[in-house]
N, C-alpha and C positions, 0 to 999 in steps of 0.2 A: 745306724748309730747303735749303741749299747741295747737297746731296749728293742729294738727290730731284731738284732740276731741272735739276743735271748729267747725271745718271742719267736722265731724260727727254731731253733734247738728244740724247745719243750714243744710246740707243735710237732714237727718231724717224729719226737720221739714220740708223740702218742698216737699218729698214725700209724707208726710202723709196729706197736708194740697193740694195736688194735688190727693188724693185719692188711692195714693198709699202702698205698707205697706214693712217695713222692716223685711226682715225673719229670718236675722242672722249677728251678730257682731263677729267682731274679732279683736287683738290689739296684738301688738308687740315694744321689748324697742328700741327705736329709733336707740341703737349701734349696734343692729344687722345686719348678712347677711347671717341668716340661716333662712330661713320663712317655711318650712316643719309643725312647729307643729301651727305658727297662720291659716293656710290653712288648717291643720286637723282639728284643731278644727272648724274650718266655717261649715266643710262639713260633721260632724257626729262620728269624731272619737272619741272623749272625753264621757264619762259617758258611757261606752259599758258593756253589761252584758257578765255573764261567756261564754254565748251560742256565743252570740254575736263575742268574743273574739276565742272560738274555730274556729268556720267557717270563719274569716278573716286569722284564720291562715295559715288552709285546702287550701283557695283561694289564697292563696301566694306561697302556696307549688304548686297547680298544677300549677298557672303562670312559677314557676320555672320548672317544668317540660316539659313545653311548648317549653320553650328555644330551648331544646336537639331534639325536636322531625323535621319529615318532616313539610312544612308547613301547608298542609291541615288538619295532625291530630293538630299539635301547634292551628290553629284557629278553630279547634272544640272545644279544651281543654281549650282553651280560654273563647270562649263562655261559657261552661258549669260553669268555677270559675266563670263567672260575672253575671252569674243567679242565684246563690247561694242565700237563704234567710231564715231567722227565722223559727221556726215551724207554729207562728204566719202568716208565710207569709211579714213579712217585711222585706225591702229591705236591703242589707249593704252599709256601706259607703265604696264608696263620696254617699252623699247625695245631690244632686243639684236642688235644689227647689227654684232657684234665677233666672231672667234674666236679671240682672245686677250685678256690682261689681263695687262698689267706692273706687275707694284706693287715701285716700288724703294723699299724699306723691308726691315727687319727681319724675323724670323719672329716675335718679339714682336707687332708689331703684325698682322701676315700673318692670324697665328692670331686676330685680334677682327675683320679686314675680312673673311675667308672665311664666315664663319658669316651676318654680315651680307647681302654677297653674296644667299645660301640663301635668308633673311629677304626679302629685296626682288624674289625670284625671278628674280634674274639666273643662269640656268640656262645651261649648253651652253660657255662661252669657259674656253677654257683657262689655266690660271692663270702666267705666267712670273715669274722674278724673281731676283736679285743671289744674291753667295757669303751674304750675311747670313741666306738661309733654311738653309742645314745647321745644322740641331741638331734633336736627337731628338721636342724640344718640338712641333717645326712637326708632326709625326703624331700625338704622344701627347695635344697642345689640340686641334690644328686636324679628328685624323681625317679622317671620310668628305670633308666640305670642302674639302681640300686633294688628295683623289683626282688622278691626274692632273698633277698641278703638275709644271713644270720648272724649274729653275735651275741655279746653278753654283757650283762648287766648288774652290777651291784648292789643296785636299789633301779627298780621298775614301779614307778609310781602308779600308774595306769596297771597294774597287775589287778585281775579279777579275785585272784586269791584274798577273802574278806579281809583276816586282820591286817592286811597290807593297805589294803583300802581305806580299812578303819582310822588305820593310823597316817595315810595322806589327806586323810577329809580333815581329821581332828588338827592335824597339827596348821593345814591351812586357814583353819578356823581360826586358831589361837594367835598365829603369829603373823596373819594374809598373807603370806607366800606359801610355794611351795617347798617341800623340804627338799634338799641334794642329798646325796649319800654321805656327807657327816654327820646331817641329821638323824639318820635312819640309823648310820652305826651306833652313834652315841645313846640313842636309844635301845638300841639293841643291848651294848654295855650297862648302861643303866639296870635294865631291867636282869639279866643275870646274876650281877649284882644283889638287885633283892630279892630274887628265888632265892640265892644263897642265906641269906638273913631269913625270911621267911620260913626258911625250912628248920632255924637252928642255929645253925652256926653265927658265932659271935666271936669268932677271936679273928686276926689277920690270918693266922696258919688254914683255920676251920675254912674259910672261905675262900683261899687260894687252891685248897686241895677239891674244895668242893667245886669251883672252875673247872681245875684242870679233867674234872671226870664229867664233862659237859660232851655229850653224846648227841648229832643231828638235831639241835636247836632251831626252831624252827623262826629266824627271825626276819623282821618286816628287811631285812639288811641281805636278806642269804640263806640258808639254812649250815649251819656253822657247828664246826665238832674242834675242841681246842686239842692240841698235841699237847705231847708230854715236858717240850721244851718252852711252852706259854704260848707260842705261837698259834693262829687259829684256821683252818683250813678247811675253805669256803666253799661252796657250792652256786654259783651267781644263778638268775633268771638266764635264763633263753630267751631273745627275743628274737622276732623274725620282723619282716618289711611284708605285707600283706595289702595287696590294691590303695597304696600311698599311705597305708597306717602301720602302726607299732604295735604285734602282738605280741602276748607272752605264748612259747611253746611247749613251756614244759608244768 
């Protein structure tokens, strides 16, 4: 959709403009909740030659026969299907020449592509991805799957940084829930707001000028530097996935 291939454009471009390189695209219709064939295709399955195509077969048939067997011959037979390779010498898929993985999408969907993932033995790349993964779901579906994963975050309640703290105890207290991130924004706004008054300024002009020269603000919301055009450009939390928990990384 729209916001997947935005969301790959500004990715791609600050890989590559950090010297980094992308190895491999893949794209799915947003009504789906079958992800098998965009994860085949990432990792090598698409364009396969006859030979190609015989020996994936041969590797799935001894897998199968693996099943049946004791264990120690099952993980010799094992072995021997995942060694299998061209006459060429090249490898079959999965293909994993990646260590990362961006999926701009939801934790909704996160949490049925990770498992997949596992399923297709795309092992070892690390999982990145948008503010849409924070919620509790992306550990409680996703688990062991999503070990590892990083993403970002708007407002991180759970942030050990005090006045972020300060200001999730407080507002729990006041209102018994927790705040979302319009809470946090609107606080954020608020309180620039009256730095601006507080410092002086009292007219509309005095305290729009004095916005716009708002430099690394450090708010419970982001740490936020407004442009010249109004607009405000953000710095979110880092968060990682750490033995089934939510930490902040940065």
């Amino acid at each position: 959709d729209t916001y997947g291939r935005g969301m790959r454009a500004l990715f791609w471009d600050a890989v590559e403009k950090r010297g980094g390189q992308v190895v491999g695209v893949s794209g799915f219709d947003p009504k789906t909740t079958d992800f098998a064939e965009p994860v085949r295709r990432l990792v090598g399955y698409t364009l396969l030659t006859s030979e190609e195509k015989d020996l994936l077969r041969k590797r799935e048939s001894m897998l199968e026969r693996a099943r049946r067997l004791p264990a120690d011959e099952a993980r010799a037979l094992r072995q021997s299907a995942r060694s299998l390779v061209t006459a060429a010498g090249d490898p079959l898929p999965p293909i994993v020449d990646f260590d990362f993985l961006f999926i701009a999408d939801s934790y909704e969907n996160v949490v049925l592509i990770a498992p997949q993932l596992a399923f297709q033995e795309v092992f070892g790349p690390r999982l990145l991805g948008p503010d849409g993964w924070y919620s509790p779901d992306l550990i409680r579906v996703g688990r062991e799957n999503v070990e590892g994963a990083i993403f970002v975050a708007h407002y991180f309640p759970e942030s050990p940084t005090p006045f972020v703290r300060d200001f999730a105890d407080r507002f729990a207290a006041t209102f018994a829930h927790e705040s979302n991130v319009f809470g946090a924004q609107a606080y954020d706004a608020a309180d620039l707001v009256l730095v601006q008054l507080a410092s002086g300024r009292q007219s509309r002009e005095a305290v729009r000028d004095g916005l716009l020269s708002v430099r690394n603000y450090p708010g419970v919301a982001g740490v936020l530097t407004m442009r010249s055009d109004g607009n405000a450009s953000k710095r979110p939390f880092l968060v990682g996935v750490e033995k089934g928990e939510f930490v902040q990384l940065d």
